[in-house]
PDB file with SEQRES, HELIX, SHEET and CRYST1 records, atoms N, CA, C and O in Angstrom:
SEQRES   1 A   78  UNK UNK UNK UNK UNK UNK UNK UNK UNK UNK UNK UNK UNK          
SEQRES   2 A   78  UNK UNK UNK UNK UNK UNK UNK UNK UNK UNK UNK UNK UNK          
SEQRES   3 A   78  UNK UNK UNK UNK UNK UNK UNK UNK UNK UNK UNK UNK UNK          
SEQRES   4 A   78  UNK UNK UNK UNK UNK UNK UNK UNK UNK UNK UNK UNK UNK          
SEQRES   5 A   78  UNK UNK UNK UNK UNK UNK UNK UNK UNK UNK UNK UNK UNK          
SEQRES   6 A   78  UNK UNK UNK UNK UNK UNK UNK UNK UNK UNK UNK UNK UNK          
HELIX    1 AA1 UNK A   55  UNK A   64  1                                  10    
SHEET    1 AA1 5 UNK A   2  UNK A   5  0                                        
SHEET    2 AA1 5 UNK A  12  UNK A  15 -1                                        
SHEET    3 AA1 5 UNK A  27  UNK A  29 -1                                        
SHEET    4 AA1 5 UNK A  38  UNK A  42 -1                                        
SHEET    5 AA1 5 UNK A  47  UNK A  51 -1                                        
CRYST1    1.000    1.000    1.000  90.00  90.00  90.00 P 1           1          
ATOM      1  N   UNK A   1     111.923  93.800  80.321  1.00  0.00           N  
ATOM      2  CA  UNK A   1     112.774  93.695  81.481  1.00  0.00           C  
ATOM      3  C   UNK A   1     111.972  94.137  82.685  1.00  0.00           C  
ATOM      4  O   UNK A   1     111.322  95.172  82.530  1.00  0.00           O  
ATOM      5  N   UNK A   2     111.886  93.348  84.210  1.00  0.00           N  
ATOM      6  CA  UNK A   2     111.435  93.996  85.043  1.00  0.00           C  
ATOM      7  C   UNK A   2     112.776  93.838  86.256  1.00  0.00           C  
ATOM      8  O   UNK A   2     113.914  93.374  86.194  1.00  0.00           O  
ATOM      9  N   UNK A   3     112.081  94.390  87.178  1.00  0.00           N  
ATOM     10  CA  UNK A   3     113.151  94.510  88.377  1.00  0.00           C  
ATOM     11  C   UNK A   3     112.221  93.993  89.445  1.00  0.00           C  
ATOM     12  O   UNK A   3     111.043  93.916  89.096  1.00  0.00           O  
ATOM     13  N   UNK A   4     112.550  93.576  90.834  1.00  0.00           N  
ATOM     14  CA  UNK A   4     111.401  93.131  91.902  1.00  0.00           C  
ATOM     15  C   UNK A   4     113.012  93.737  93.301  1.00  0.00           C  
ATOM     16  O   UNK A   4     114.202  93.438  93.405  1.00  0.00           O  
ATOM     17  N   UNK A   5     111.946  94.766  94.152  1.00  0.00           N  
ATOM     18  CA  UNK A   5     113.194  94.912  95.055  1.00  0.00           C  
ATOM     19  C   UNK A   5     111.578  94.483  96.001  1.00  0.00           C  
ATOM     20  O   UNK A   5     110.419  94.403  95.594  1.00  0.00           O  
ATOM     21  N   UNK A   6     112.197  94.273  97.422  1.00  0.00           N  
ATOM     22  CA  UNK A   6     112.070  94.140  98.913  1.00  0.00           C  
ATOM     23  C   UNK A   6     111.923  95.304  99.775  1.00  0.00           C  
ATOM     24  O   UNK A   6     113.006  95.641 100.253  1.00  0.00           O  
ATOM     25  N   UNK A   7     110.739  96.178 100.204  1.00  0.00           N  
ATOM     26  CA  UNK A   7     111.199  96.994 100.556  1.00  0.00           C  
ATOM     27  C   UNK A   7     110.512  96.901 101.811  1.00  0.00           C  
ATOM     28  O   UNK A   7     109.777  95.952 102.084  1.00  0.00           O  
ATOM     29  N   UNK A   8     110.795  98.125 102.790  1.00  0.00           N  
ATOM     30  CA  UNK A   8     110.100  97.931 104.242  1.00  0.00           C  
ATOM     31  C   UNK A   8     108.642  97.130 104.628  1.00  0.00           C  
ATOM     32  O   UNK A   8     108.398  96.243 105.446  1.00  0.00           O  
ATOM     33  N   UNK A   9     107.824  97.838 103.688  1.00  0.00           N  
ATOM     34  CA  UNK A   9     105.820  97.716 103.816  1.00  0.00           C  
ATOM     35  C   UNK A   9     105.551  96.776 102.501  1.00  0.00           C  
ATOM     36  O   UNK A   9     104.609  95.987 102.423  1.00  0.00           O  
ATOM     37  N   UNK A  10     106.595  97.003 101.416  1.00  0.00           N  
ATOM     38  CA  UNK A  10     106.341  96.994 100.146  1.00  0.00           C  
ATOM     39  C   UNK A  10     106.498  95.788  98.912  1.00  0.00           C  
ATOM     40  O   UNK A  10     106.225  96.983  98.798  1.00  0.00           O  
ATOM     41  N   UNK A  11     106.583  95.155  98.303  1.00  0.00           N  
ATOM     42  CA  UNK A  11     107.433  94.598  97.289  1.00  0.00           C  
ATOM     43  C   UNK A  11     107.117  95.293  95.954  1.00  0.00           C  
ATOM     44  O   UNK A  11     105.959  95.256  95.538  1.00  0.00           O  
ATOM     45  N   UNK A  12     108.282  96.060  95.112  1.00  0.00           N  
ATOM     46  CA  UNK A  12     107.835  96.788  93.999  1.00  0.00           C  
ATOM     47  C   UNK A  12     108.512  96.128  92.695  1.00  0.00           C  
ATOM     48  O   UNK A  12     109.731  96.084  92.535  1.00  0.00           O  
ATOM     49  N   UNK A  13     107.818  95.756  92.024  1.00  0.00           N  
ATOM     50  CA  UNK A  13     107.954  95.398  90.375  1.00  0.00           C  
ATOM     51  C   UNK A  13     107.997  96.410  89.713  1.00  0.00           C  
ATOM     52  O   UNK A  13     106.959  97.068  89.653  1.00  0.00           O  
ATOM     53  N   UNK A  14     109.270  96.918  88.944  1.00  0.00           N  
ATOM     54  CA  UNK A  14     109.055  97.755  88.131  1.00  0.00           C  
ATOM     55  C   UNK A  14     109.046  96.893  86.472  1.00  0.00           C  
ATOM     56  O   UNK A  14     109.950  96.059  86.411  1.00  0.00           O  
ATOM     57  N   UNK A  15     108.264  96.979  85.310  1.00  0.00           N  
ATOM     58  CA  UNK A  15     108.211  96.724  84.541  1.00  0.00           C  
ATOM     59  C   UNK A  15     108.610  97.955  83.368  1.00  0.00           C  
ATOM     60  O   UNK A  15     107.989  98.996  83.152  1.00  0.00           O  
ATOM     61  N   UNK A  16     109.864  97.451  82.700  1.00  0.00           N  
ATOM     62  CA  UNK A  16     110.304  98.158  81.773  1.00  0.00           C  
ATOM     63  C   UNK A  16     110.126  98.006  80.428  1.00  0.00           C  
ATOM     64  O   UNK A  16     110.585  96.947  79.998  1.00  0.00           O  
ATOM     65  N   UNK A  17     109.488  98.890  79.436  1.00  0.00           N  
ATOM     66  CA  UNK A  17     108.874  98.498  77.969  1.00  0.00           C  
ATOM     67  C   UNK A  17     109.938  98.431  77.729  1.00  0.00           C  
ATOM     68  O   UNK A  17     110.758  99.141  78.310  1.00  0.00           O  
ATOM     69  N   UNK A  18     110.412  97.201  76.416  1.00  0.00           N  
ATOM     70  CA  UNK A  18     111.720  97.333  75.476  1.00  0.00           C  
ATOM     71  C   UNK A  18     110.791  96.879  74.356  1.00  0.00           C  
ATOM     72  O   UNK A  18     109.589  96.619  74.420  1.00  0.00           O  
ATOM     73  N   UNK A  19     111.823  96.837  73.064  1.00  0.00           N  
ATOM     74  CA  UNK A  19     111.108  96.371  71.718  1.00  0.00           C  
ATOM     75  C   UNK A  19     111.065  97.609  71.251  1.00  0.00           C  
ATOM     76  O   UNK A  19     111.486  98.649  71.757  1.00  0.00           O  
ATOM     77  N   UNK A  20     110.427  97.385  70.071  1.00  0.00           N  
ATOM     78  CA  UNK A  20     110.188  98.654  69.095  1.00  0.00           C  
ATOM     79  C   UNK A  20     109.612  99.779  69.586  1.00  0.00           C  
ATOM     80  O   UNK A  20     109.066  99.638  70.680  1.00  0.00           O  
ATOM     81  N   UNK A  21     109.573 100.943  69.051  1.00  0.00           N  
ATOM     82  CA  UNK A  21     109.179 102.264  69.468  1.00  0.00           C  
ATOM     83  C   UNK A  21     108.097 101.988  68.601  1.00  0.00           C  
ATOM     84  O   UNK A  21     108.189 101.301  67.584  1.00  0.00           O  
ATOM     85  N   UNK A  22     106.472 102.854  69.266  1.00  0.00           N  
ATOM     86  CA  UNK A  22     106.855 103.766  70.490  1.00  0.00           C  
ATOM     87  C   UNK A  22     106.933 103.061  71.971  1.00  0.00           C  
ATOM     88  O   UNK A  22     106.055 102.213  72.124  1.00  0.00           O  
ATOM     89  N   UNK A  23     107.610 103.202  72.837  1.00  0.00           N  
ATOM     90  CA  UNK A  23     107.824 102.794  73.904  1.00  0.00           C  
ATOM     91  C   UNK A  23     106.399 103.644  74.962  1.00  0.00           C  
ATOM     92  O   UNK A  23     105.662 104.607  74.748  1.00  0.00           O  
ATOM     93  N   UNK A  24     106.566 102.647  76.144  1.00  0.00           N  
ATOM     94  CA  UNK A  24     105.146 103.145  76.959  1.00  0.00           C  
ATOM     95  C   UNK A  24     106.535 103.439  78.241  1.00  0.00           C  
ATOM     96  O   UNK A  24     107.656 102.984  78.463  1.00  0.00           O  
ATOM     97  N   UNK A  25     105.912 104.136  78.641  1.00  0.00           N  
ATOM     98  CA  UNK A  25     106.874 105.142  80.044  1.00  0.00           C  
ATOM     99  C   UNK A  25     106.783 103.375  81.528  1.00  0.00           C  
ATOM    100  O   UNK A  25     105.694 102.814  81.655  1.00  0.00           O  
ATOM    101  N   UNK A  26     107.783 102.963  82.205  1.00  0.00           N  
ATOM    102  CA  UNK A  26     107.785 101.966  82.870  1.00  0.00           C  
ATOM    103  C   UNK A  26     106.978 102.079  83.608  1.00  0.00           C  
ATOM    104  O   UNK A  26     106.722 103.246  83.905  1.00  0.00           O  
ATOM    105  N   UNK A  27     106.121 100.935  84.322  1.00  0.00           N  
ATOM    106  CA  UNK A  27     104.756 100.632  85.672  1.00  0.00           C  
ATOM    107  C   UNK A  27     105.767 100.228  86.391  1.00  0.00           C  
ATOM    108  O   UNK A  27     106.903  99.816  86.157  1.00  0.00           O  
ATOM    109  N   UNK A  28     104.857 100.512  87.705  1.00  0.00           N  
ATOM    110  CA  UNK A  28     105.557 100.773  88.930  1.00  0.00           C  
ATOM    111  C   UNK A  28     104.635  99.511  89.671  1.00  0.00           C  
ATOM    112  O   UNK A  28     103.574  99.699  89.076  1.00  0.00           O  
ATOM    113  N   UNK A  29     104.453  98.713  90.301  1.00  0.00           N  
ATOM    114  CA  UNK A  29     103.800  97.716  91.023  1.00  0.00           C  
ATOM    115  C   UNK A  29     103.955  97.421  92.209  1.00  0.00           C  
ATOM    116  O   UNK A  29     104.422  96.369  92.646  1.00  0.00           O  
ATOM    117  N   UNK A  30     103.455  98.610  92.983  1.00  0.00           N  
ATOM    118  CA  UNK A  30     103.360  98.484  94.992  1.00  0.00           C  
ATOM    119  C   UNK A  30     102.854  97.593  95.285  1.00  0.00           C  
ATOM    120  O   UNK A  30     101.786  97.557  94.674  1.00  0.00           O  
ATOM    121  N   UNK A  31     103.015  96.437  96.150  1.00  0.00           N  
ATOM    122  CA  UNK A  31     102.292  95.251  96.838  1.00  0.00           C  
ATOM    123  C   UNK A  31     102.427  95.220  98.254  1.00  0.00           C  
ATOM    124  O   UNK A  31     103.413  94.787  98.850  1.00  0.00           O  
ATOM    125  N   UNK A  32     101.503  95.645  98.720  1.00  0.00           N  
ATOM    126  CA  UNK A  32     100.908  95.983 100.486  1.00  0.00           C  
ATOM    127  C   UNK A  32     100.568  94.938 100.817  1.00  0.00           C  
ATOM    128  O   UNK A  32     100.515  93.963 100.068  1.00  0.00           O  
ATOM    129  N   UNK A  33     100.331  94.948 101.769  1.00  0.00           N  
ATOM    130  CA  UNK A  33      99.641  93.650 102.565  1.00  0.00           C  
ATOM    131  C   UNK A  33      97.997  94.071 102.707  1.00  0.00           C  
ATOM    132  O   UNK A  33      97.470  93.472 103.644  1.00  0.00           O  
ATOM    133  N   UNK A  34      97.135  94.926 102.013  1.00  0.00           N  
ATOM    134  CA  UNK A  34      96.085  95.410 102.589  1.00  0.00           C  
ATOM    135  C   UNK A  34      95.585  95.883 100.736  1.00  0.00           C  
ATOM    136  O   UNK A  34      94.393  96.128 100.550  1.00  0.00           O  
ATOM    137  N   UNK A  35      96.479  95.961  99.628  1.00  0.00           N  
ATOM    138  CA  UNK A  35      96.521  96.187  98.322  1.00  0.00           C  
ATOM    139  C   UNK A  35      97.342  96.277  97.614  1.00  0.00           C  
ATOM    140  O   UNK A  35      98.462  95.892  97.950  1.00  0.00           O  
ATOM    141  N   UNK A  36      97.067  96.922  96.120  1.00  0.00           N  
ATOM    142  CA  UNK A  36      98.007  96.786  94.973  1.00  0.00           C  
ATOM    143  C   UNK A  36      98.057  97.825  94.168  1.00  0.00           C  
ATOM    144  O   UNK A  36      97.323  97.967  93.190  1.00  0.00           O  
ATOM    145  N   UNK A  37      99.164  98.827  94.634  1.00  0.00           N  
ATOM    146  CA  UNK A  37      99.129 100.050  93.423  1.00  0.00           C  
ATOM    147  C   UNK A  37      99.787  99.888  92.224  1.00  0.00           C  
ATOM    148  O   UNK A  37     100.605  98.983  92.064  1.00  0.00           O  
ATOM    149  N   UNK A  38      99.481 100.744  91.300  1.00  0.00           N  
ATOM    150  CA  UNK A  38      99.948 100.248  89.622  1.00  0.00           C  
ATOM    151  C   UNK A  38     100.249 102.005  89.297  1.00  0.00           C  
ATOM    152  O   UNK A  38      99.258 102.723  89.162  1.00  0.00           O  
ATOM    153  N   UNK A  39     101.275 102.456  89.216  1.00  0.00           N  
ATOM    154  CA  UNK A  39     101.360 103.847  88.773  1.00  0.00           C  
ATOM    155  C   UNK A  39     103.015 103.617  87.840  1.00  0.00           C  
ATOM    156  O   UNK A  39     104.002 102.885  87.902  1.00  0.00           O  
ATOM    157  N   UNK A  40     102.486 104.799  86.988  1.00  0.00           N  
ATOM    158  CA  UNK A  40     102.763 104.807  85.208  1.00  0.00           C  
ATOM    159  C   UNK A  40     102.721 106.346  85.170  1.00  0.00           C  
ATOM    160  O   UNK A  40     101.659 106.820  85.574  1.00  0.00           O  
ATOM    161  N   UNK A  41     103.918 107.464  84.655  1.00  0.00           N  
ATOM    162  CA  UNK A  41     104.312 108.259  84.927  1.00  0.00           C  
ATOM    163  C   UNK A  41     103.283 108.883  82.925  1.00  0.00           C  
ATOM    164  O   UNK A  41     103.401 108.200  81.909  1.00  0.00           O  
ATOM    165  N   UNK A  42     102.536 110.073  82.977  1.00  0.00           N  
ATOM    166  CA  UNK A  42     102.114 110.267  82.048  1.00  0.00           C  
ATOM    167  C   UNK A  42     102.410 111.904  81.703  1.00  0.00           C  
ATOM    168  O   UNK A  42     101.914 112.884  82.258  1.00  0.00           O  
ATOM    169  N   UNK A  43     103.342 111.857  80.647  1.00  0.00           N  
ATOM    170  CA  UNK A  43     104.310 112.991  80.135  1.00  0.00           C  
ATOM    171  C   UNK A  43     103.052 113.671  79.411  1.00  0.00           C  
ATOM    172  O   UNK A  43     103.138 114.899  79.376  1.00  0.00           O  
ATOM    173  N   UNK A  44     101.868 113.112  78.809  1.00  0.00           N  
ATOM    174  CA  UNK A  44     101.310 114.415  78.669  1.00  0.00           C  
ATOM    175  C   UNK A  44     100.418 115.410  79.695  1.00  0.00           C  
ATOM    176  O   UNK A  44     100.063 116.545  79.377  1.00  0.00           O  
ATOM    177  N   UNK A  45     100.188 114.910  80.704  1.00  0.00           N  
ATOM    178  CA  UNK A  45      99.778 115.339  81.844  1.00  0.00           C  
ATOM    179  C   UNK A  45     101.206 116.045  83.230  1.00  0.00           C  
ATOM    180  O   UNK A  45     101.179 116.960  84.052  1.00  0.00           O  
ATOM    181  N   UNK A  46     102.329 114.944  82.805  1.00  0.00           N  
ATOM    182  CA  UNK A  46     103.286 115.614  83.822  1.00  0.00           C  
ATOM    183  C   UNK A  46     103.425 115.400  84.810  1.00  0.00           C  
ATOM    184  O   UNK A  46     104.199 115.932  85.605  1.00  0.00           O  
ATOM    185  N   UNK A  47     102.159 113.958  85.076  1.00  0.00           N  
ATOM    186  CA  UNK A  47     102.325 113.371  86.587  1.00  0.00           C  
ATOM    187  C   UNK A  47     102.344 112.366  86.408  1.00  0.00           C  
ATOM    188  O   UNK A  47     102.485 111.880  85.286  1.00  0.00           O  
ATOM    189  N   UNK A  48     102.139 111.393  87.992  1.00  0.00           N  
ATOM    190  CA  UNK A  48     102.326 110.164  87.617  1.00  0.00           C  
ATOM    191  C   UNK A  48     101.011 109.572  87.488  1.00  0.00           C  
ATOM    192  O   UNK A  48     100.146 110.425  87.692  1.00  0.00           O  
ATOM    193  N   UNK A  49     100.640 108.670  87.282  1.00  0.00           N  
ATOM    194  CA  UNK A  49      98.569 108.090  87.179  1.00  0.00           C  
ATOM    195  C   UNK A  49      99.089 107.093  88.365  1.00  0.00           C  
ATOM    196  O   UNK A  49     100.174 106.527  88.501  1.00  0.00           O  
ATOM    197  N   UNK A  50      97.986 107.090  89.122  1.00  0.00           N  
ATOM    198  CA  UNK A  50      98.337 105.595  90.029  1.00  0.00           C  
ATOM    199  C   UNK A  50      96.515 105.105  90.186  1.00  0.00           C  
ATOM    200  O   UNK A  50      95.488 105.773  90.305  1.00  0.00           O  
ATOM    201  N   UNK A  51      96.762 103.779  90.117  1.00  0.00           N  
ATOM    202  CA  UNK A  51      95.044 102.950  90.481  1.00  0.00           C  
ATOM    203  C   UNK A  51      95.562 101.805  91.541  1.00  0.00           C  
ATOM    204  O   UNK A  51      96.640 101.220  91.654  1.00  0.00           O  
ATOM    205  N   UNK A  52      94.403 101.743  92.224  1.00  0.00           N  
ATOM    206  CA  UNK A  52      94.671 100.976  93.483  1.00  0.00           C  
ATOM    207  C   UNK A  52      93.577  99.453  93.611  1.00  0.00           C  
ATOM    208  O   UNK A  52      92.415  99.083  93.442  1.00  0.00           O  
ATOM    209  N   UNK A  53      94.536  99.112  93.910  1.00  0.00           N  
ATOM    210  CA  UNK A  53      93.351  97.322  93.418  1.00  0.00           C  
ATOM    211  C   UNK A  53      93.413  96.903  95.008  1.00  0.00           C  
ATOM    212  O   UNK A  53      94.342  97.191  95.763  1.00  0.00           O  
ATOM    213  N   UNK A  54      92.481  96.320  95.285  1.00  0.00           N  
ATOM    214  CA  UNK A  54      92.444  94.800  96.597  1.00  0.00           C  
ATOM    215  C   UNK A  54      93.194  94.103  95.920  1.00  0.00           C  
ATOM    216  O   UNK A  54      93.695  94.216  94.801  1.00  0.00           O  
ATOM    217  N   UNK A  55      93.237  92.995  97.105  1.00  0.00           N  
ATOM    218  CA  UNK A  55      94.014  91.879  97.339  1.00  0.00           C  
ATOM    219  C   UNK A  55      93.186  90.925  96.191  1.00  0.00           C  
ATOM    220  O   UNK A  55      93.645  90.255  95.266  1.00  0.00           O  
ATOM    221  N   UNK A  56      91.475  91.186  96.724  1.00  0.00           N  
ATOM    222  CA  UNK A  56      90.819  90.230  95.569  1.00  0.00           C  
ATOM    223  C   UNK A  56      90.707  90.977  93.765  1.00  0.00           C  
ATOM    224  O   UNK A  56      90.755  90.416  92.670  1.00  0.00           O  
ATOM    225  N   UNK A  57      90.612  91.835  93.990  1.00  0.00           N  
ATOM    226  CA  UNK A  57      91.038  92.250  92.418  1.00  0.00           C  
ATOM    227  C   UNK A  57      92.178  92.231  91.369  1.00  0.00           C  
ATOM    228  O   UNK A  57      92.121  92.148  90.142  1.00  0.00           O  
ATOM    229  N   UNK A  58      93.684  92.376  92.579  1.00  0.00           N  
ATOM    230  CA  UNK A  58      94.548  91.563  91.872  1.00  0.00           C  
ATOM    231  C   UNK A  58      94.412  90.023  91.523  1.00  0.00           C  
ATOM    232  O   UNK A  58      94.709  89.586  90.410  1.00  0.00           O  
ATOM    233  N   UNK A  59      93.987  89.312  92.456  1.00  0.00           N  
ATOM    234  CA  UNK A  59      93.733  87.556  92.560  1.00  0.00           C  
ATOM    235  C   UNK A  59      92.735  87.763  91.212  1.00  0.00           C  
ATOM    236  O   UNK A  59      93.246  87.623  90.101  1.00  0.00           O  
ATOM    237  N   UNK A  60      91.512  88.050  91.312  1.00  0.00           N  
ATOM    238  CA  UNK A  60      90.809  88.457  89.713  1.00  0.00           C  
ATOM    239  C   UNK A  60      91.564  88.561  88.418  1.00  0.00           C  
ATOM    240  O   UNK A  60      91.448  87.773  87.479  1.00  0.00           O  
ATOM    241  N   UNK A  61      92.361  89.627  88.463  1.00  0.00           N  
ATOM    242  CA  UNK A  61      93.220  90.073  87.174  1.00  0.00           C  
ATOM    243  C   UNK A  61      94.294  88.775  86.902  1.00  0.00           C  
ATOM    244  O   UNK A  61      94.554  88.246  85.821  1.00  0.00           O  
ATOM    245  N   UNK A  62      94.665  88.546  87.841  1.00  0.00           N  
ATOM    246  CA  UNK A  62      95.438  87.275  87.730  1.00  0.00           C  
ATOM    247  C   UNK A  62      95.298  86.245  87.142  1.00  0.00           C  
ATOM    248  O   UNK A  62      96.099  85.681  86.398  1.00  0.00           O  
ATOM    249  N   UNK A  63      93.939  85.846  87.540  1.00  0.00           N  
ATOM    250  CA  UNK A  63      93.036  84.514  87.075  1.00  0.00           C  
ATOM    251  C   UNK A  63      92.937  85.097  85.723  1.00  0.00           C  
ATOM    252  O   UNK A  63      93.214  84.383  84.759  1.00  0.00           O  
ATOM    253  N   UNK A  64      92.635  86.102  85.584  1.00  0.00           N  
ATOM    254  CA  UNK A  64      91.632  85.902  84.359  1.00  0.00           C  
ATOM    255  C   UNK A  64      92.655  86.652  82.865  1.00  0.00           C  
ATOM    256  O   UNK A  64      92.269  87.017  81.754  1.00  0.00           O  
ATOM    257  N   UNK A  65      94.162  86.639  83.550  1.00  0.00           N  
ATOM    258  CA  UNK A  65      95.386  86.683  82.155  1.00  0.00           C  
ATOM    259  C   UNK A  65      95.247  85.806  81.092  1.00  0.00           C  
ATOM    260  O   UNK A  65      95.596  86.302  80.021  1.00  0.00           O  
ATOM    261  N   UNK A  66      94.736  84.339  81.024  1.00  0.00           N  
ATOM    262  CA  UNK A  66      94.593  83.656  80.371  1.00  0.00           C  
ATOM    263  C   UNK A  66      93.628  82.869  80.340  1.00  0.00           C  
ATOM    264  O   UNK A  66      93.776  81.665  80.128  1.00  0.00           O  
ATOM    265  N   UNK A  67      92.522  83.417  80.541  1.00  0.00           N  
ATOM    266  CA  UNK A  67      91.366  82.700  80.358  1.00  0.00           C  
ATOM    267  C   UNK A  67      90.854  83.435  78.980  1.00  0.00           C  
ATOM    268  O   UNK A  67      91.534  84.324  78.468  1.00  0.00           O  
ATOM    269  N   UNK A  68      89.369  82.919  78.310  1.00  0.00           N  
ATOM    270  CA  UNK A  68      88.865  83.192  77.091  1.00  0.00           C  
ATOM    271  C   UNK A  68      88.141  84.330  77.732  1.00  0.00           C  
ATOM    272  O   UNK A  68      88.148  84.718  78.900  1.00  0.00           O  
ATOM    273  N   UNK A  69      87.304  84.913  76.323  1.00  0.00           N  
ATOM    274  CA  UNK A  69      86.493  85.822  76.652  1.00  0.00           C  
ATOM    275  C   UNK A  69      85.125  84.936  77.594  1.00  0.00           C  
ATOM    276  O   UNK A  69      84.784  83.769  77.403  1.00  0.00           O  
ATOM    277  N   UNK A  70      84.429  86.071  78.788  1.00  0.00           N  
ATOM    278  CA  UNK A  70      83.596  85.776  79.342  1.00  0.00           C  
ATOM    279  C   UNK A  70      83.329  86.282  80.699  1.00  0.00           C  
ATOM    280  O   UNK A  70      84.142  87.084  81.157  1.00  0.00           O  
ATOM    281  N   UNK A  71      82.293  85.930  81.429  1.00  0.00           N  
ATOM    282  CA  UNK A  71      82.161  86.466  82.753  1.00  0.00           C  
ATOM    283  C   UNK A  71      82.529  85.490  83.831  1.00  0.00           C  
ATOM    284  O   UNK A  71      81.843  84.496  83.591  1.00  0.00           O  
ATOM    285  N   UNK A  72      83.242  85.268  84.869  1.00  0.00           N  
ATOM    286  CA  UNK A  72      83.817  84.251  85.767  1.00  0.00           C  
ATOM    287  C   UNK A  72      83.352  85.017  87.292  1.00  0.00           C  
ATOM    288  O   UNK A  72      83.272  86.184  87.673  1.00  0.00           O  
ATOM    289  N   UNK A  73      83.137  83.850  87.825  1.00  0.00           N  
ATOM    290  CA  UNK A  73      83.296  84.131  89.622  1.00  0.00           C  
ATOM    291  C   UNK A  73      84.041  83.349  89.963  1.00  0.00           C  
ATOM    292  O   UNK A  73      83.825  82.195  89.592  1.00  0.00           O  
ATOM    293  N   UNK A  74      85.456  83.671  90.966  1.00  0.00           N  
ATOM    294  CA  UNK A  74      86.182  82.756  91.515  1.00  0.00           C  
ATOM    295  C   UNK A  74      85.744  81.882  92.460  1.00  0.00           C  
ATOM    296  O   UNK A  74      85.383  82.690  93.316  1.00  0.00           O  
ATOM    297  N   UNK A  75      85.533  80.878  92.888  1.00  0.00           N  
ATOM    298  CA  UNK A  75      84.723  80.226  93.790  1.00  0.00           C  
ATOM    299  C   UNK A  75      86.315  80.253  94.729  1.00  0.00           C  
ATOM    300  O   UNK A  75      87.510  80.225  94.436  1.00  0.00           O  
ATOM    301  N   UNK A  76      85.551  80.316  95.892  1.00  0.00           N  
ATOM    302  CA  UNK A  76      86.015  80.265  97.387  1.00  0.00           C  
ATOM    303  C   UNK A  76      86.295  78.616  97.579  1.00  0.00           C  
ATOM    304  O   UNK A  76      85.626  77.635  97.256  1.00  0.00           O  
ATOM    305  N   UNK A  77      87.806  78.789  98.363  1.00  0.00           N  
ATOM    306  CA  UNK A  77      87.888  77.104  98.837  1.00  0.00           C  
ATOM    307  C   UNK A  77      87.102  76.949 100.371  1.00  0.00           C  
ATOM    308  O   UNK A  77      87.448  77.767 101.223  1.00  0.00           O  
ATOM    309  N   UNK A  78      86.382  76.245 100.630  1.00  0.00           N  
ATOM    310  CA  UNK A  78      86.302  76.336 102.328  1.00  0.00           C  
ATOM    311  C   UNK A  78      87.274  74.405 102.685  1.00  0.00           C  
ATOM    312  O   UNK A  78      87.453  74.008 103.836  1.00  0.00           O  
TER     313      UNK A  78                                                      
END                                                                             
């Protein structure tokens, strides 16, 4: 299950684990106009973890959900 709200700066995806246990604690998915935070709340530490991507590293991760194993460069449209 995820959720997608609208917010001032923001658009946030929250992604919720369901299915069998053990369950993973829900990601949080900030989308800026400038980047892309990913923070995931970690109970053995007690905080939350957050990693911060570009615009081109999400576009990267994106592309490359379903591609095979290997090394890729996105080529640029001009």
């Amino acid at each position: 299950m995820f959720s997608i709200e609208h917010e001032f700066d923001a658009t946030v995806v929250t992604l919720v684990d369901e299915g069998e246990t053990p369950l993973q604690e829900d990601v949080v998915v900030n989308s800026f106009a400038e980047c892309i935070t990913v923070e995931q709340y970690d109970p053995r530490e007690d905080r939350m973890q957050k990693i911060t991507l570009s615009i081109t590293q999400m576009n990267d991760l994106a592309a490359a959900i379903n591609l095979p194993e290997g090394v890729y460069s996105r080529a640029k449209k001009t």
